[in-house]
N, C-alpha and C positions, 0 to 999 in steps of 0.2 A: 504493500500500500504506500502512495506519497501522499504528502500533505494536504492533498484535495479529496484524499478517499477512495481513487480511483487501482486500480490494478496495474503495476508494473513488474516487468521482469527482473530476476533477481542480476541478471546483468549491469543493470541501469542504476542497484543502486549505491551508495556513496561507503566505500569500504574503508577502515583505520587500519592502521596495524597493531599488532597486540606483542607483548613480551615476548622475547623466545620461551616457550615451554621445553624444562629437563626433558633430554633423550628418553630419559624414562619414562616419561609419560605420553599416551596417544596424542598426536594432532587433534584438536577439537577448535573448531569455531566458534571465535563468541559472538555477544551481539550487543549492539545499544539500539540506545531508543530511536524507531522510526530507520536505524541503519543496520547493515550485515558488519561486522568486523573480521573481512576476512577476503579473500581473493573466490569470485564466484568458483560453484561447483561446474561450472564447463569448461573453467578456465585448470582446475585444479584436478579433476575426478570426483567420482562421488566416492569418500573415504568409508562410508559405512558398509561393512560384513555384514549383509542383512539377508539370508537364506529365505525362500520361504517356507514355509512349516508344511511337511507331506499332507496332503486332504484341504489345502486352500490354492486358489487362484490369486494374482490379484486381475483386482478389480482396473474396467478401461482408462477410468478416470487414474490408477493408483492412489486410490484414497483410502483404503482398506482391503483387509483379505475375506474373503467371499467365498464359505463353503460351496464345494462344487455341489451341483445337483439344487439349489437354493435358486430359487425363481424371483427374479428382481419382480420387484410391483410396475404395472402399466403405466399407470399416472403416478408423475413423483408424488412424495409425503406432502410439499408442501400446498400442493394441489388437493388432495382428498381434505385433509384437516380445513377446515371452511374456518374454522376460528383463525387459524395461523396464516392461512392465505388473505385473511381481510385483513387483518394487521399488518401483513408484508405493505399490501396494500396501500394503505391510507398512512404507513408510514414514507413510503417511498413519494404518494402524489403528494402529502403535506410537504414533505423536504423539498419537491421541485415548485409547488408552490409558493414556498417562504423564498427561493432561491430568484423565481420569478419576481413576485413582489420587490425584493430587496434591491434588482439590479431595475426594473420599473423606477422606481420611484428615484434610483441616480441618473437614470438613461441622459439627462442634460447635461450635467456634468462629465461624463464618459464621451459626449458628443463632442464637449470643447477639449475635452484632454487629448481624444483625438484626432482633432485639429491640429491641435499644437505638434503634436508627434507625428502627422503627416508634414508639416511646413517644414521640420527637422529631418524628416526622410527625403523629401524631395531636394532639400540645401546636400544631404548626403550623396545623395543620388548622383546629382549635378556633380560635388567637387569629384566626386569617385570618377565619372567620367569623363571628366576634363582634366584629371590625371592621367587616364589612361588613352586620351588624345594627344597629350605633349608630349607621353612616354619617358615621365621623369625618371624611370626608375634607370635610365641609362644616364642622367645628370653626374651620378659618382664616376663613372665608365670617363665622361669627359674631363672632369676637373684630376683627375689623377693623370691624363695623360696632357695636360695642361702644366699640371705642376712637375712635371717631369719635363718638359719644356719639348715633348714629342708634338711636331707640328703634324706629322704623315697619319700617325693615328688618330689625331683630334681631328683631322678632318676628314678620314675615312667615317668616324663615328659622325660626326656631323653632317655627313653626306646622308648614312642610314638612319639618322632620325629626322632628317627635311622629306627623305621620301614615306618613313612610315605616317609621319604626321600630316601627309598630304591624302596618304590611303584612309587614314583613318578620322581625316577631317570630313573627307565626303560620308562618310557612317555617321559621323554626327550629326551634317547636315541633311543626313537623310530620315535621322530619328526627327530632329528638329522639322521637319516638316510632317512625319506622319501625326507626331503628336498635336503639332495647329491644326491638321485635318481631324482629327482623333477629337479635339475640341469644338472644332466648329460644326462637325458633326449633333455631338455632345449638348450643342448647344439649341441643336434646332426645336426643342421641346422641355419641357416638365419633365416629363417622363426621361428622356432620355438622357436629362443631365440627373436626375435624380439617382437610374441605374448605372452612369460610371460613376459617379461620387461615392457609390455603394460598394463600389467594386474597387476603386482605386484608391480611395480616402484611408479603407483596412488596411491595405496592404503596404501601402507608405509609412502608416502610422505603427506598424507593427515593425517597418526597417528602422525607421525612425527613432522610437523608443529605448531610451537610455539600459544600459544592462540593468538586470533585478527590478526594474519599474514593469507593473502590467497598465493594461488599459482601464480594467475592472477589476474593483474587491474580489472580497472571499465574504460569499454570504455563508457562509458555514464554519464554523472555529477548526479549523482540523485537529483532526483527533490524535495522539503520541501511542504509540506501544512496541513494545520490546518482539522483535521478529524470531520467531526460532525456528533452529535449523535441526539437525541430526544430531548433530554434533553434540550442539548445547543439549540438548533429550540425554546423549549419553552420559555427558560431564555429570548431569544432573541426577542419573540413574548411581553410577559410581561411588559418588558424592555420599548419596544415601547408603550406602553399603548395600546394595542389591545387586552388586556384583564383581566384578571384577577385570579388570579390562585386559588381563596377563594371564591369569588363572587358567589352566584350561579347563573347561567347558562351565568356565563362570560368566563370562559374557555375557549382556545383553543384548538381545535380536529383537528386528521388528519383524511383524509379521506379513507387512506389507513395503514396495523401495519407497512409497510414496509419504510426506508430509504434508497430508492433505488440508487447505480455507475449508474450513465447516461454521457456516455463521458467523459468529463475529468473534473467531478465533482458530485455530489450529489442532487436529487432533493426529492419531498413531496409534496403532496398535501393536503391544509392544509383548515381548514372550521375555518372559526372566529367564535367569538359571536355573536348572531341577535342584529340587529344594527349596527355592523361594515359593511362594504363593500371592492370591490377593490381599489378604491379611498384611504381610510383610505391607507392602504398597501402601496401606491403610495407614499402619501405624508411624509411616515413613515419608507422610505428606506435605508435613511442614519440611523437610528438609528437601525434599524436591522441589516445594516451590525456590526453596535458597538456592537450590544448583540450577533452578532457571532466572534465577535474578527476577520473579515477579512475585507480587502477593498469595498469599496461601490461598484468599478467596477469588483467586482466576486458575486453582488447580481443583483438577476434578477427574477420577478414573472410576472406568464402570466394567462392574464384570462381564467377562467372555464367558460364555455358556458352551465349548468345547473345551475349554481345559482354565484350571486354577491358576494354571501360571502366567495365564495372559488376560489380556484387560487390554483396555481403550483409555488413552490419557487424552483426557481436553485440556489446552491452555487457552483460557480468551484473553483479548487484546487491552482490555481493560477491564474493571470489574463488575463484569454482568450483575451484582445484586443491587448496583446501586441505581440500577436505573428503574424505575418505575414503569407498569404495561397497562396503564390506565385506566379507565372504567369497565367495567364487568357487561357482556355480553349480550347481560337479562334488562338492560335498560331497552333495547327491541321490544321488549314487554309485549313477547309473545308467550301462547303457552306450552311448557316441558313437558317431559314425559319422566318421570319418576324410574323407571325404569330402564334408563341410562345412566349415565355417569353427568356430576354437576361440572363443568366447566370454572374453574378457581382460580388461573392464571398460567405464568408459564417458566419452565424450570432453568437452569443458568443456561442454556444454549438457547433459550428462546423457542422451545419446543411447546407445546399448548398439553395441562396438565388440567386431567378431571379426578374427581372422588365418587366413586359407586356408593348412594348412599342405601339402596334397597338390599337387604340381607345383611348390614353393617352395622356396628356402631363404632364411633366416631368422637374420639378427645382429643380437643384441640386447652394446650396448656402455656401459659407464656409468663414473665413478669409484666404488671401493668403496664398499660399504654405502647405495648408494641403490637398492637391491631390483633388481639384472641378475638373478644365479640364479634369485631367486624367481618374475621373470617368465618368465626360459629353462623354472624345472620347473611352472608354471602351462602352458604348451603340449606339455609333456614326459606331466604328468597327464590332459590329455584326449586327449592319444593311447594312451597306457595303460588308459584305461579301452576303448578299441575291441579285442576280444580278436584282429582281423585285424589287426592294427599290430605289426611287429616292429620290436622294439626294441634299441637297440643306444644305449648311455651310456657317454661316457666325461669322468670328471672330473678335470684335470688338477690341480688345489688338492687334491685329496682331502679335503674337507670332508663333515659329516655331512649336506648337504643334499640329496646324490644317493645317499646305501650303499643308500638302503628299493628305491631302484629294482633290485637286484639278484633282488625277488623277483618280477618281471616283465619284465629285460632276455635278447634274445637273447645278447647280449655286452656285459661290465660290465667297466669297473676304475678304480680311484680313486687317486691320487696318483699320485707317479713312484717310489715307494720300494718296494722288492721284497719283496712279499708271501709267504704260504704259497702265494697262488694263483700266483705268477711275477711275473715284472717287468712292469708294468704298460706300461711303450713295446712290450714288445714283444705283449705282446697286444695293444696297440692296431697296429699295423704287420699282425699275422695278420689281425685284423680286417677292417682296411683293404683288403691287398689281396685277401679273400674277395669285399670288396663289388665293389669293381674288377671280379673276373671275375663275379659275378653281374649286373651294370648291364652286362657285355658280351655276358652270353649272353641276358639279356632282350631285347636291342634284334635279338637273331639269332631268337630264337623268336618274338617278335613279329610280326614278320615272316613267318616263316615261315607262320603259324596264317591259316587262310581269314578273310574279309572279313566273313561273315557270324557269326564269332566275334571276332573283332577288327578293331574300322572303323576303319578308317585307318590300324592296325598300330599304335594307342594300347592303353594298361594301361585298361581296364574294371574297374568292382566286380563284375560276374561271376567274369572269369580270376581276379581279384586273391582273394576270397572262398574259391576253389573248388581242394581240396587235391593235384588230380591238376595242374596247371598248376606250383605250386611260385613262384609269383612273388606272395608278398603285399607288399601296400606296408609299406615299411621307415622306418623315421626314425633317423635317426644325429644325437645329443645329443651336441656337446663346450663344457666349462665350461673356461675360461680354457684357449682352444685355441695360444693365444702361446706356453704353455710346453711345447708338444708340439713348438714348432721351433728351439727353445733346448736342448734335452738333453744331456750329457754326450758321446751317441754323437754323432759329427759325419755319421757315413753315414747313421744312424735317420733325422736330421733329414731329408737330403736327401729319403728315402723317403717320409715323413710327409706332407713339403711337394709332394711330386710327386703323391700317391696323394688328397690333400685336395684338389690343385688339380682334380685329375681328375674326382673326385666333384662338387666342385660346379658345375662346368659341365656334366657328362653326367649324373647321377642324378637330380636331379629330374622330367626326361621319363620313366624309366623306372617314375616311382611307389617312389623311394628320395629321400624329402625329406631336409632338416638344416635344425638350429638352431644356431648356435654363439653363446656370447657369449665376450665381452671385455672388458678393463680396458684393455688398451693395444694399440690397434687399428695403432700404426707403430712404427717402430725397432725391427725384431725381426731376427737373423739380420741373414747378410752375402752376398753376393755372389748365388747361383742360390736361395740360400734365402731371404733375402731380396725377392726380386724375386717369386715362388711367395706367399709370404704375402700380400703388397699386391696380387696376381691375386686368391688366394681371399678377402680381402674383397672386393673389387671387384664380388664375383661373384654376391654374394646379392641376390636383388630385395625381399624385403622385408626392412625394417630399422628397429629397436626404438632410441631413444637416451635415455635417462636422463639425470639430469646430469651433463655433462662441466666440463673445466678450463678449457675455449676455445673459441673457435668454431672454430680450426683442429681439432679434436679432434673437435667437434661433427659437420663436413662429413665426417671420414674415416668417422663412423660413421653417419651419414644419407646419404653418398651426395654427389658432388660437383655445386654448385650449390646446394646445399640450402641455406646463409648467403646467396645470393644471392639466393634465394626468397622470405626470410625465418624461417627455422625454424633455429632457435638453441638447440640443450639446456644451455650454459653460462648461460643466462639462468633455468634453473629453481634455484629457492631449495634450498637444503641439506635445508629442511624436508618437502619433497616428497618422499616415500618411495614410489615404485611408480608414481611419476609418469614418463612420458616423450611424444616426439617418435614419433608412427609414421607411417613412409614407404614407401610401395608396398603396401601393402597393398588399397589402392583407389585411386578418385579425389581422395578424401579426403585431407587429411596431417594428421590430430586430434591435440591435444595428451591423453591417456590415460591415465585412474587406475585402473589392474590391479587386478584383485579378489585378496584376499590368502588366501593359502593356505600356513599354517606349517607346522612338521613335524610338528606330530601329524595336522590335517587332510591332510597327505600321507599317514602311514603309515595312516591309516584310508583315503583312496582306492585308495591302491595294495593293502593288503589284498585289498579288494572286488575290484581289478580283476585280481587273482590266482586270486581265484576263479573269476571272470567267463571267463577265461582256460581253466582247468583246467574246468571247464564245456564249452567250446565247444572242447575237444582242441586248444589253441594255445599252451598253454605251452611252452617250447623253449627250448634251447643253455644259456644259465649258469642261467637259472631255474629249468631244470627238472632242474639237479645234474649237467649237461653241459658241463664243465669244457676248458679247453684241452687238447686233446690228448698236446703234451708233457711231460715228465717235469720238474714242477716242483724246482728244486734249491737248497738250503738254501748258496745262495752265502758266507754267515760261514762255516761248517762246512766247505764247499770251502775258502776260500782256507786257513783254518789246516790244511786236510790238504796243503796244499803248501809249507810248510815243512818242510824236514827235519831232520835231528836235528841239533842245535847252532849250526840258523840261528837270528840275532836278529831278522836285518831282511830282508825282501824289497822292492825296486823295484817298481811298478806294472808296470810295461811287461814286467818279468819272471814276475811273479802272472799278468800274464793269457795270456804265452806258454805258462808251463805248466799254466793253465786249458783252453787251446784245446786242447794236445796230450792232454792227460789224459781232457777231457771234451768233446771236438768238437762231438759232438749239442748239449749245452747251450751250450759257450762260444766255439761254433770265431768268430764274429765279434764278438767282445768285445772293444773296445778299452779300452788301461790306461785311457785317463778314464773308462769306464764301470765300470771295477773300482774303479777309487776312489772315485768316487758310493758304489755301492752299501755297498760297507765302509765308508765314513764314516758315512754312515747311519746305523750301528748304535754312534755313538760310538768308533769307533778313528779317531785321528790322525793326518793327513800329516803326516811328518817328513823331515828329512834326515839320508840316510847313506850310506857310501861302500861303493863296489859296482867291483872292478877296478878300482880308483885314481880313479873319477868319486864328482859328490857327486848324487846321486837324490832325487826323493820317493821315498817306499814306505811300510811298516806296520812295525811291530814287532811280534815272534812273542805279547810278552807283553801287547800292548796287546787282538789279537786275541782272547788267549787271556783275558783279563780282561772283553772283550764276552760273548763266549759263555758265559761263569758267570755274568753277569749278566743276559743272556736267561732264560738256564733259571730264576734266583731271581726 
């Protein structure tokens, strides 16, 4: 690549030379930035011992080795993938558009610049050939045989430049005429002066212009990156200790002669020494990025599926995570199909990356504010937009990033703090165990239903579609689900923990997926609760990681061995926002820049997908005005009606006794710490006060009574 971005041969470009390297060590080339340091390969040979490995070809291009018998695809990749070819797309017309625009809006400027550099080329033009009319360059010829005081030779030479410059005066004057006709031609129209001025104006202006000056900017910054050769591949293999350049049969071989442009960077496929594996490679990554002289997060190898010891090394040209793939697809805000794969963004080579979320479940874990939620409601929005997807959201932070979902969820609730709509634990607990019994009567109807409606007594998009069955595929959404097993209620939890475990080991067969994310994927709960929690992570197959504080951190949320693998989320920069580690999703384990979808591009998808809903007769339970069943109870208002006259202070433990007796239906299992939650809530104070000679938490009549006038103002 040169500074304008374009393709040039390694010929052409500008080489340094480099220290002598000891005899003892192989010849290798190095490189700098934007330069080869080194005398080109057609100029030197190609030094690299690169066999290739019995049972591969290479391939025409030499970009890779290509099991024989392996059937190339018709349409290339970037053709089928419709997401990746419209990106190509619109990034390529954007670039010639800004490019266009940019040199628009100087075009006047550029018209007198080159003015000026054609008046300079034509003054060139002229002296160049009025030199080579007087044929000065024999001036030295005469004045040496001048000062030699040779009369015979100065005017032999005098003689042969009166006749050249006679020959060569009628050329000029025969240019000098076609050009006044060439003129007065030129001259006879609009037009026709306008096409030589078009014609002749460049070309002058192009001899004209001083060295290093152009005519036109650089609408585009060009880009710097470090070029690699073979060479540098091996230095950098060595380096590592993966092999050895002397040893015999320690070498490193590629498996293909070629160092092939693959996007917006360079790859190889490269065969270790026997004994080495991918493993080695993995744990050996930072140190190859050093023997390539670029950053760790432009090194990247992927395993070969014919043999352990070879793999595919990408180096990109600069650091593909930093660049942003910008909004998310689903703003088309058309409708999906749940039974595909969600489209999330695309992996460091720029490849387009989906997440299967039917038969799945799905934790996405990160430290704050490096986009967890945003990728939880990016998989949350393309199953919303399918109007068979029943939904069911619960957010435990009660943040504005999931409320718009209420106008598309089965069953919704936000925060832990008790709403108009009820306490949100406990509508997630009904919730919960509704699913439980539905994930148990599907696997009984399933069953039941002939072979020829159901193969193999699996969920179908038939059944799943079709409204007399009653089983569509569900997806249950929980945001910062840690704090569904910390609550006030010490039973809730148990419940929570037991009803989550449950789900996500048996719901996903039945076509009732989940997504949950996290911030603190351990140390939650104690004893049976805890032990429930580290199960349902455990239990998700695919799994999203952002950056983390640690690699210990990093494994509980990618899955155990995955630091051993090499895939590390505490290694992504702070600055990576949407950036993560995704595991299990395929064979693949891509590093993934989520396409970003804020909350206005939410509440316009979800909108749409309301409609889309209400259309196809699938809207249902909270969205469609179908609220909890019981009787929501304005628990401030309760507890101050359980003071009686001339109390100050009530005890917790005593609030909620005569909660349960008064109001059974609503409070019969209400423990004091969940009476105190709730009441603090709203601004009333735990205090202490003496109650039959003991000293208590509890409320005061007036602190209560001073919430509720505050409510209502």
């Amino acid at each position: 690549m040169n500074l304008n971005g374009t393709s040039k041969p390694m010929a052409d470009v500008v080489r340094l030379p480099l220290p002598t390297a000891p005899e003892t060590e192989p010849e290798m080339q190095d490189t700098s930035y934007e330069v080869v340091l080194d005398k080109p390969e057609e100029e030197t040979g190609d030094t690299v011992s690169a066999p290739v490995p019995e049972g591969t070809v290479p391939s025409p291009a030499g970009d890779e080795a290509v099991t024989e018998g392996a059937r190339r695809p018709i349409i290339p990749p970037v053709f089928r993938d419709r997401v990746t070819f419209e990106a190509a797309v619109r990034k390529t017309v954007g670039r010639w558009l800004h490019i266009t625009g940019y040199h628009a809006v100087r075009a006047p400027w550029y018209a007198v610049r080159m003015t000026g550099y054609a008046l300079l080329g034509t003054a060139k033009l002229a002296g160049k050939q009025l030199r080579w009319w007087w044929v000065l360059e024999q001036q030295p010829l005469r004045q040496a045989a001048a000062s030699k005081g040779d009369a015979d030779l100065w005017l032999k030479l005098h003689r042969e430049v009166s006749k050249v410059r006679t020959g060569r005066g009628m050329v000029v004057l025969g240019e000098t005429v076609l050009i006044g006709a060439g003129a007065m031609f030129a001259a006879g129209s609009a037009w026709t002066t306008a096409g030589a001025a078009a014609l002749v104006v460049p070309l002058l202006a192009r001899y004209g212009r001083p060295a290093g000056k152009n005519i036109a900017g650089q609408a585009v910054i060009p880009s710097r990156y470090r070029v690699i050769t073979h060479d540098v591949v091996l230095r950098a293999y060595y380096a590592a200790k993966l092999g050895h350049p002397e040893k015999p049969g320690q070498q490193v071989q590629f498996a293909a002669p070629g160092l092939a442009a693959d996007g917006d960077g360079s790859k190889v496929t490269v065969d270790l020494p026997y004994g080495k594996g991918f493993n080695d490679v993995i744990q050996a990554r930072d140190a190859l990025a050093s023997g390539l002289d670029v950053a760790i997060s432009q090194v990247f190898v992927t395993r070969d599926a014919t043999s352990h010891r070879r793999h595919t090394l990408w180096v990109a040209n600069r650091d593909p995570l930093a660049v942003p793939v910008g909004r998310t697809p689903l703003l088309r805000c058309k409708p999906t199909d749940i039974w595909e794969p969600a489209p999330v963004g695309l992996d460091e080579r720029g490849r387009a990356v989906t997440v299967p979320l039917l038969w799945n479940s799905t934790m996405v874990g990160a430290q704050p504010r490096q986009g967890k939620t945003f990728f939880a409601r990016l998989l949350a929005l393309y199953a919303a937009l399918d109007p068979y997807v029943r939904l069911s959201v619960f957010d435990a932070s009660g943040k504005p990033d999931w409320r718009k979902f209420a106008l598309v969820a089965h069953q919704f609730s936000s925060g832990l703090v008790m709403t108009r709509e009820g306490d949100p634990v406990e509508i997630l607990v009904e919730a919960l165990r509704e699913l439980k019994a539905d994930v148990q009567d599907r696997y009984q109807r399933l069953s039941d239903l002939p072979t020829d409606v159901c193969p193999e007594g699996k969920l179908t998009r038939e059944i799943a579609r079709d409204p007399k069955y009653g089983m569509p595929v569900r997806g249950v959404f929980l945001d910062e689900f840690q704090e569904y097993y910390d609550t006030p209620d010490v039973e809730a939890n148990k419940e929570i923990a037991s009803l989550l475990l449950f789900l996500v080991k048996t719901a996903p067969a039945a076509g009732v997926f989940m997504v949950d994310a996290t911030q603190k994927p351990s140390g939650i709960g104690a004893g049976q609760v805890a032990t429930s929690f580290n199960s349902f992570r455990d239990n998700h197959q695919t799994r999203f990681s952002l950056r983390t504080g640690s690699w210990q951190v990093s494994d509980l949320v990618l899955g155990a061995g995955a630091y051993s693998e090499g895939f590390d989320s505490s290694l992504l920069l702070p600055s990576y926002k949407g950036v993560g580690i995704l595991r299990g999703a395929s064979d693949d384990t891509p590093t993934v820049r989520s396409h970003l979808a804020d909350a206005e591009d939410a509440e316009k998808i979800l909108n749409v997908a309301r409609e889309i809903r209400e259309r196809a007769g699938t809207l249902s339970g909270h969205a469609a005005g179908d609220r909890t069943a019981r009787q929501v109870r304005d628990v401030l208002a309760d507890v101050h009606a359980m003071f009686l006259p001339g109390e100050g202070f009530l005890p917790w433990q005593e609030l909620a006794t005569r909660l349960a007796d008064k109001l059974p239906q609503s409070y019969g299992d209400l423990t004091a710490d969940a009476v105190s939650a709730q009441v603090r809530s709203f601004g009333v104070q735990s205090v202490n006060g003496k109650r039959d000679g003991q000293v208590l938490k509890g409320a005061k009549h007036d602190a209560v009574t001073a919430a509720l006038q505050a409510r209502s103002t």
